[in-house]
Structures are given as structure tokens and as C-alpha cells.
DRENPAZA-50952 format. One record per residue (C-alpha): residue in three letters; x, z, y; chain; residue number from 0. Coordinates in pm, 1 decimal, decimal comma. Layout:
<sites>
['ALA'; [X; Z; Y]; 'A'; NUM]
...
</sites>
This chain:
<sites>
['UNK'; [7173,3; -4170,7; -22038,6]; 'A'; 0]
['UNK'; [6836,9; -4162,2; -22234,3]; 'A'; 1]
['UNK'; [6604,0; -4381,5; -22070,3]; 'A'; 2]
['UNK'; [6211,2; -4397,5; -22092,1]; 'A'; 3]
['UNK'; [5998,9; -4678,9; -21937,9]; 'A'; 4]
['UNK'; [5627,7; -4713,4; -21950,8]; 'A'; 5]
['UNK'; [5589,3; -5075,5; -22056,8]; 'A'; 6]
['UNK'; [5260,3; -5075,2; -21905,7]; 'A'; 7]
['UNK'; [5348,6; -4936,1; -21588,6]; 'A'; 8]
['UNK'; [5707,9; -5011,9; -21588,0]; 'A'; 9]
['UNK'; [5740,7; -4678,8; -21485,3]; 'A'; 10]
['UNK'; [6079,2; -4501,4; -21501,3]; 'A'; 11]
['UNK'; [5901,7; -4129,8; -21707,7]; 'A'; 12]
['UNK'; [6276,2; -4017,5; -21769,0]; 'A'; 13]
['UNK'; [6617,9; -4085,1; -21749,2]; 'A'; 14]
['UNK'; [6834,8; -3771,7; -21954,1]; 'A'; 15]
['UNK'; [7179,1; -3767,9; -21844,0]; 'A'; 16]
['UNK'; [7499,8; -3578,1; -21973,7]; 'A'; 17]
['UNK'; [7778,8; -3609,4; -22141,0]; 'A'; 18]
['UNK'; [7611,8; -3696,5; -22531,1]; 'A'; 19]
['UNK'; [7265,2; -3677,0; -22592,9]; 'A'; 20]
['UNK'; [7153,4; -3548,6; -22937,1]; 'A'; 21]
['UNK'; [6830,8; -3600,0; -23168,7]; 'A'; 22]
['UNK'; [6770,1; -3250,6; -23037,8]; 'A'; 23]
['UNK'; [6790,0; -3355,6; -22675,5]; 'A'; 24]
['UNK'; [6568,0; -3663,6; -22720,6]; 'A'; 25]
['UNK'; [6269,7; -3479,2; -22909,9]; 'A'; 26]
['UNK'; [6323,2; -3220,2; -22622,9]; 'A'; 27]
['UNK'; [6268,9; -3518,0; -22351,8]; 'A'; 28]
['UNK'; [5960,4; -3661,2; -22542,2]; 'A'; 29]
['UNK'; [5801,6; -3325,5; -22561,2]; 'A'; 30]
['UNK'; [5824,9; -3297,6; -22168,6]; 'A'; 31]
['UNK'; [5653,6; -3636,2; -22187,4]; 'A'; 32]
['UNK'; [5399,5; -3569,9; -22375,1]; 'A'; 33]
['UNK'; [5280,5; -3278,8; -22173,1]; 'A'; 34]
['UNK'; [5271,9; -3441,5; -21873,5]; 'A'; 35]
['UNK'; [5178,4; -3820,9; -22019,5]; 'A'; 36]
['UNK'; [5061,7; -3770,4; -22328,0]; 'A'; 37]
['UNK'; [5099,9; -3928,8; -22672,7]; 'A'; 38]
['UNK'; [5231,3; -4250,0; -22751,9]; 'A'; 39]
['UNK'; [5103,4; -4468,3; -23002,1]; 'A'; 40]
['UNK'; [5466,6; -4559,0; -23017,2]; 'A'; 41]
['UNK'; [5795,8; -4580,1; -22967,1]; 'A'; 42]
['UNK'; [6001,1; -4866,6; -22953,8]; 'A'; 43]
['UNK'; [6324,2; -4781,0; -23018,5]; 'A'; 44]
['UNK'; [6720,9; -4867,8; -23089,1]; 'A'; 45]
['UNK'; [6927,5; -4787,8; -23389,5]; 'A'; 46]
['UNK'; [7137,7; -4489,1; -23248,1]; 'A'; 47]
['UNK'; [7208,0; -4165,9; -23392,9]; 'A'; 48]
['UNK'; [6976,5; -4001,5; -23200,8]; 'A'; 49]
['UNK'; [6710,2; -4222,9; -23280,3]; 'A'; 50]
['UNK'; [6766,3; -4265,9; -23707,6]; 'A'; 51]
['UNK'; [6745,7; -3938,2; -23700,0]; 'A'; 52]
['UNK'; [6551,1; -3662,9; -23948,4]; 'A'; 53]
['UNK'; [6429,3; -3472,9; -23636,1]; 'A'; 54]
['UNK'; [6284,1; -3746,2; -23435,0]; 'A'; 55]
['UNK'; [6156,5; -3866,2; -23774,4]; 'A'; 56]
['UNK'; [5982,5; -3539,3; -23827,5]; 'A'; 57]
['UNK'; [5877,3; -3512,2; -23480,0]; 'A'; 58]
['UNK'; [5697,8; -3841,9; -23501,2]; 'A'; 59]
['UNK'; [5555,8; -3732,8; -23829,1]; 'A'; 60]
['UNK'; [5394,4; -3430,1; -23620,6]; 'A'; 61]
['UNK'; [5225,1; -3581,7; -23365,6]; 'A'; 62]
['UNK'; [5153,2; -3905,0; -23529,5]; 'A'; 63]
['UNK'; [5393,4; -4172,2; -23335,5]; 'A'; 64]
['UNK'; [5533,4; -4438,4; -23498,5]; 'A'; 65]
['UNK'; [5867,7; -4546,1; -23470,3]; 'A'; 66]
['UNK'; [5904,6; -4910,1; -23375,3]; 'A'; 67]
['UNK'; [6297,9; -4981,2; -23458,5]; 'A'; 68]
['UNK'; [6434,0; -5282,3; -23263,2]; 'A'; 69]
['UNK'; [6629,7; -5506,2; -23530,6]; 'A'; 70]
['UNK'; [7015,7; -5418,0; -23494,1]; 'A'; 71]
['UNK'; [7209,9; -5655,8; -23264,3]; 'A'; 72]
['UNK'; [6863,5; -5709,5; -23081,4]; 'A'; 73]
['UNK'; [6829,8; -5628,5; -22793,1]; 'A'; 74]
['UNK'; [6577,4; -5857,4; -22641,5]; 'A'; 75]
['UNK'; [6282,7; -5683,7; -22901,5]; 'A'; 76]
['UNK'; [6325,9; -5399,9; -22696,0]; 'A'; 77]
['UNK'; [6327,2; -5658,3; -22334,2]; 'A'; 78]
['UNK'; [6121,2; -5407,5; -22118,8]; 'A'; 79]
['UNK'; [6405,0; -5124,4; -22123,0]; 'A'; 80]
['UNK'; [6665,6; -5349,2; -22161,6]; 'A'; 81]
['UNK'; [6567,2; -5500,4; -21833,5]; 'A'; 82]
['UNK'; [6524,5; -5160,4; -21653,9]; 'A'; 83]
['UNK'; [6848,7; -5065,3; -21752,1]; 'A'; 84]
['UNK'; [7034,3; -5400,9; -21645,7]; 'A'; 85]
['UNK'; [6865,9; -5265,9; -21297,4]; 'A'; 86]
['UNK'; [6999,3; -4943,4; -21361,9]; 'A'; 87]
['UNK'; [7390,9; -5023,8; -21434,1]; 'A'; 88]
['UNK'; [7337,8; -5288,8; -21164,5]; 'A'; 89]
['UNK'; [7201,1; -5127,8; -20857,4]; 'A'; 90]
['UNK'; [7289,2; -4708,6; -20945,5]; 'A'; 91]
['UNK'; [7584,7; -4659,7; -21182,3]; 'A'; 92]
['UNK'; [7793,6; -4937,3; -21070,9]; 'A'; 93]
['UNK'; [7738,8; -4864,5; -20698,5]; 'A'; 94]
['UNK'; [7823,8; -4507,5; -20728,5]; 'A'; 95]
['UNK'; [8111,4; -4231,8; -20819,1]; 'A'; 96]
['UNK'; [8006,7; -3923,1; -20970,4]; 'A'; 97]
['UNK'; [8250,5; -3630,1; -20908,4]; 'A'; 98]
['UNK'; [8033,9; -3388,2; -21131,5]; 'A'; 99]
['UNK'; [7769,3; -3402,8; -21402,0]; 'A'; 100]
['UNK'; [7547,6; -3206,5; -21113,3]; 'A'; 101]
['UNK'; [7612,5; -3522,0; -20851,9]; 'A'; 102]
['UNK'; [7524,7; -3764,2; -21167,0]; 'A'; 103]
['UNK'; [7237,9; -3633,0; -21258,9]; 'A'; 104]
['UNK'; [7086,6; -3588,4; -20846,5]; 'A'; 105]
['UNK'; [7157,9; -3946,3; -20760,1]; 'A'; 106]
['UNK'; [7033,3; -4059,6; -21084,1]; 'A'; 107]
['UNK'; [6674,7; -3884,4; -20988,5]; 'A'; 108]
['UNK'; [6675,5; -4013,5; -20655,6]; 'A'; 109]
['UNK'; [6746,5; -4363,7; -20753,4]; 'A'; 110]
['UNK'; [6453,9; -4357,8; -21044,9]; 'A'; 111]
['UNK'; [6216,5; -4201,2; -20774,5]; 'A'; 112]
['UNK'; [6279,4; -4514,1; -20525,2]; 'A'; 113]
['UNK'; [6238,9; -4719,3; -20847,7]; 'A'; 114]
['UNK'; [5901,9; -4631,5; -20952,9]; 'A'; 115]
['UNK'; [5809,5; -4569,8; -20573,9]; 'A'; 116]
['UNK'; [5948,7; -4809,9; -20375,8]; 'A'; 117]
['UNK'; [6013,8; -5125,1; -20549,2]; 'A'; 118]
['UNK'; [5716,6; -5398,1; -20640,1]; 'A'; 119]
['UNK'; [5740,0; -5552,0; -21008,7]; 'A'; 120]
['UNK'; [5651,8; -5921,2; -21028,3]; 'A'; 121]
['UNK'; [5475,9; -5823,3; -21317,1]; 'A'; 122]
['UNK'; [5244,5; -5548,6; -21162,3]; 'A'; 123]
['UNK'; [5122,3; -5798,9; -20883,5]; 'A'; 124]
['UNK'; [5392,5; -5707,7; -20675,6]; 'A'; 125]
['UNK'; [5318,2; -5375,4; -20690,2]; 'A'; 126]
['UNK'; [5502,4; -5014,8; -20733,1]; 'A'; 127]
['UNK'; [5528,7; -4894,8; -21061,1]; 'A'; 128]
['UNK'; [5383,7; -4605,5; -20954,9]; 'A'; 129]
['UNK'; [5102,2; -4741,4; -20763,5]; 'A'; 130]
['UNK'; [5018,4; -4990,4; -21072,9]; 'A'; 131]
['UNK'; [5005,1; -4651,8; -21284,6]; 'A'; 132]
['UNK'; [4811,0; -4448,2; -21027,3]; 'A'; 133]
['UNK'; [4572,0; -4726,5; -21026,2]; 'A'; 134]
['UNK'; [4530,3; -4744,3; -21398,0]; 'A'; 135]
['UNK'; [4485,2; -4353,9; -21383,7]; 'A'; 136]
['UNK'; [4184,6; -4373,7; -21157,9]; 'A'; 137]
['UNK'; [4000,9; -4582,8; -21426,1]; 'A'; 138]
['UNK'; [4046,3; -4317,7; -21660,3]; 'A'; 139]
['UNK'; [3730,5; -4004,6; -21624,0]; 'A'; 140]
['UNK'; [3869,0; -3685,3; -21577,5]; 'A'; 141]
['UNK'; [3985,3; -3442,6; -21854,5]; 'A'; 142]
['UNK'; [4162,6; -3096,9; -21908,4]; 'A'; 143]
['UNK'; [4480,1; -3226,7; -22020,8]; 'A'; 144]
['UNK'; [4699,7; -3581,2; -21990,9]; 'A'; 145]
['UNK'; [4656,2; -3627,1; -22361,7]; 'A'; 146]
['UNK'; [4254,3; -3605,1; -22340,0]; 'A'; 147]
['UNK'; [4315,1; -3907,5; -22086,1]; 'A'; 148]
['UNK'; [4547,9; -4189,8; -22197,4]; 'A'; 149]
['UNK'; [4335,3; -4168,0; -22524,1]; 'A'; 150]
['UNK'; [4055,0; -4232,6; -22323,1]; 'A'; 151]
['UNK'; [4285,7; -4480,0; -22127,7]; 'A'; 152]
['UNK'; [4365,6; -4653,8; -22413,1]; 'A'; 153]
['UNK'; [4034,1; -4787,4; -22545,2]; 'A'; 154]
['UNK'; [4028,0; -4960,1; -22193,4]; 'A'; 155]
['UNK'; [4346,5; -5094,6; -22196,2]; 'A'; 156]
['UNK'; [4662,7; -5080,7; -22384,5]; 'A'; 157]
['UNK'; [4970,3; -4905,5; -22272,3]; 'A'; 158]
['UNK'; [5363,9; -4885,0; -22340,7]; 'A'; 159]
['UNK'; [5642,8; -4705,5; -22259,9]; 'A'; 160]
['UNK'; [5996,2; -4794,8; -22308,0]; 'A'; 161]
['UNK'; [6300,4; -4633,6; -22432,8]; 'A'; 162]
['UNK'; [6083,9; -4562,8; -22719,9]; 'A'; 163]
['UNK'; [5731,7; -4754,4; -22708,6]; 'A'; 164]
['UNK'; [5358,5; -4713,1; -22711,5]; 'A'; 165]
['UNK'; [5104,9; -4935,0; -22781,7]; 'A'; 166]
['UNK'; [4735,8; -4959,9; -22722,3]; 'A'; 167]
['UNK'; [4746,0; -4540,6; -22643,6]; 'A'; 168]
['UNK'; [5073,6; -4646,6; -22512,8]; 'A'; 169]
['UNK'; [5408,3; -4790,1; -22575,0]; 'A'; 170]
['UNK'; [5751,3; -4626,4; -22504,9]; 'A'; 171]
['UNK'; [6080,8; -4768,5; -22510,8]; 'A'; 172]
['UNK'; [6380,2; -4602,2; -22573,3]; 'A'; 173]
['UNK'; [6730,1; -4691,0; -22520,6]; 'A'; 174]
</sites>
């Protein structure tokens, strides 16, 4: 799995599943992100092959993300994903049998849609993830694209995402 939290929100923006996940894979995920989220400052990230990689290194490069690397053996630099996927193992993969990669990847989605939509964070003020991020999105004017508005987003407050992270546009963690 290839898991991206918004460290601002908390919300769940991905969660890749198959069999291996390659640099390919990952840049593939983030560019899905980006369209519909936008840029991240950025992203806070593991040692993995997928992440030391030339092609996520270019791809940062591109659009101007840096690549926050977590110091190997870490874990707790990267505490916002590391906490989602305790959650994760905990309350989805361990509770569950998956026949097929098909039946993985269904339950998987269902289980990070009740996450960011039916479970308050502590941290939110015991709000949804996706209500604390709706909320934030209202302060935000209108624009054409998602990009347009977390930069406008960010000079009111900062944001991060997990798996990889994103600061002050926004913060991503990736794990």
C-alpha cells in the first residue's frame, strides 16, 4: 500500500494498493493528486525504492516539491502517516481476508471513505477529516482549478499531507 495523508486535514487523499508499487506508480498517484488537490509544498517522505528514486526526483524537480526524507530508522519524523497507518493495519488489514487483489483494493476504499467521513480526530476538534477540510475549503475564494486555490489557501494557513508532505501550500506524507 502507498498511503497519502493530508497533515492538515488528516485526510486519507490515497491509499494505492497491489502487489509492488513502483517509482512509476507513485508519480502516477501524485499526479492524480495534484489535479484534484493541487501542489504540495512538500513531501515528507521514507527511504524506499520508490521514494530515492530518479523519477520522483525529477518529478519533484518539475513541479517544484521538495522532498522532505524522514531520517532512516525514523519513523516518528514522519508521526502523522505513521499514525494513520497504525489505524490502518489495526482496524482494516488485520480485521479482514482478501481473496483477490479486486476484494483488497474495494474494502480498502470503503474503509478510507468511513475514515475521512465518519470518524472525528482529536486533533480537528473532534471533527471529520473531511468536514475539517471542507471547512478550510470554504475560506478559500473561488478559482478555475484546485491548484489556483490551496495557493491561495496557503497564505491563510499552512497545510500538509502525509505519505509524502506539504507545508505552508501543503504538506504530504508518504509511506
Amino acid at each position: 500500500m502507498f498511503n497519502v495523508v493530508d497533515a492538515f486535514t488528516r485526510e486519507c487523499l490515497a491509499i494505492e494498493v497491489d502487489t509492488s508499487l513502483s517509482a512509476r506508480r507513485v508519480v502516477a498517484v501524485l499526479d492524480r493528486l495534484v489535479w484534484k488537490h493541487g501542489l504540495p509544498e512538500t513531501l515528507r517522505i521514507d527511504n524506499g525504492p520508490e521514494f530515492i528514486s530518479e523519477m520522483l526526483d525529477r518529478w519533484a524537480a518539475r513541479h517544484g516539491v521538495r522532498l522532505d526524507f524522514i531520517q532512516p530508522g525514523k519513523p516518528t519524523q514522519n508521526a502523522h502517516v505513521e499514525s494513520f497507518n497504525g489505524r490502518f493495519r489495526d482496524e482494516c488489514l488485520s480485521e479482514d481476508r482478501f481473496p483477490t487483489l479486486a476484494r483488497a483494493r474495494l474494502e480498502i476504499e470503503r474503509w478510507g471513505v468511513d475514515y475521512n467521513t465518519q470518524r472525528p480526530h482529536s486533533a480537528l476538534g473532534y471533527v471529520t477529516p473531511k468536514m475539517f477540510a471542507d471547512q478550510a475549503r470554504q475560506k478559500v475564494p473561488p478559482s478555475a482549478g484546485a491548484a489556483a486555490a490551496l495557493d491561495g489557501f496557503a497564505e491563510q494557513a499552512p497545510r500538509q499531507f502525509i505519505a509524502c508532505e506539504h507545508q505552508d501550500r501543503s504538506m504530504i506524507e508518504v509511506n
